[in-house]
N, C-alpha and C positions, 0 to 999 in steps of 0.2 A: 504494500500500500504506500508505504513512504515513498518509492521509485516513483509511481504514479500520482501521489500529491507533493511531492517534497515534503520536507523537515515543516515550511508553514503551513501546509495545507492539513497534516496532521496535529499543529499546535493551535491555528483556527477551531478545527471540530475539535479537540478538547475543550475549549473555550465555551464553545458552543454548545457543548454536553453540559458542561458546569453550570452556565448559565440557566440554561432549560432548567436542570434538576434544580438551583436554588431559587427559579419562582413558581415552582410547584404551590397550588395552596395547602395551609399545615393540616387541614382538615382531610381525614381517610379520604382516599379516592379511588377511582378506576380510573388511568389514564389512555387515552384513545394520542399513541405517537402519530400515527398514518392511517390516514384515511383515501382512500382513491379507485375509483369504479373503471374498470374498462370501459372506451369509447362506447363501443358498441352495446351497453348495457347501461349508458347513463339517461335517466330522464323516466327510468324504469324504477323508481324509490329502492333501488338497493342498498344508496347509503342511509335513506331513512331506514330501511329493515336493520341494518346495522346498530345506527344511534339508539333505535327502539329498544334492539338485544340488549348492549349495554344497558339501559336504563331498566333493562329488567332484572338485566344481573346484579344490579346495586339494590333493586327489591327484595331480592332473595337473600343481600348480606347486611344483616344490621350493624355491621361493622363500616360500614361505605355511607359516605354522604350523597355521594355524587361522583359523576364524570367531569374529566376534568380534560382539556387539550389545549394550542397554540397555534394560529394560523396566519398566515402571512397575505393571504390572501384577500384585499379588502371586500370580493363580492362571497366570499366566505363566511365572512361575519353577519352579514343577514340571512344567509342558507339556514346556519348555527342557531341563530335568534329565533327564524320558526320553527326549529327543532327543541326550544325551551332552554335554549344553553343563555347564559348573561355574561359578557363582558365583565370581567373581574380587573383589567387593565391592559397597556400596553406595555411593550420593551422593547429594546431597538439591541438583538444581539447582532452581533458583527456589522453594526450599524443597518440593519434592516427589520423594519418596522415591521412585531410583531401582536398580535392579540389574545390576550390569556381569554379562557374562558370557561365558564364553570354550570354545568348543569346537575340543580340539586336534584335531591333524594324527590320521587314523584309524591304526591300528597293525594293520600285514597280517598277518592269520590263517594 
């Protein structure tokens, strides 16, 4: 990996790992690193069937608040929003703007 990043490009994503992991929120969670649908298969709510699973698995552990992820993506952040997820903040690692975001424990109807 170092031939193919260099010495920086491995000291970057260390960086990069740190950061992520120290703005985790301190509240249990499930965290969702990557998310992403094949072309061919987007528009077809797979990543909603996804964010669902999650938030079901955090039903079944009373140890879990919530899901919790990071996207870089600013038309991501509204996908996230009708999915029940809130903005918890931004951060800018390696200088690029990112969006925490936290979906609680669901609340039984």
């Amino acid at each position: 990996m170092v031939r193919a990043v260099g010495f920086g490009g491995v000291r970057r994503a260390i960086q990069l790992v740190d950061t992520l992991t120290r703005n985790h929120p301190p509240r249990p969670h499930l965290y969702l690193n990557i998310l992403g649908v094949e072309p061919s298969f987007q528009g077809r709510h797979c990543g909603i069937a996804i964010l669902n699973h999650l938030g079901d698995l955090v039903e079944t552990r009373s140890d879990l608040e919530g899901v919790y992820l990071e996207t870089a993506t600013e038309a991501n952040v509204a996908y996230y929003t009708r999915n029940e997820f809130e903005v918890i903040g931004e951060f800018y690692p390696l200088g690029v703007r990112m969006w925490r975001m936290f979906q609680p424990r669901r609340v039984p109807v």
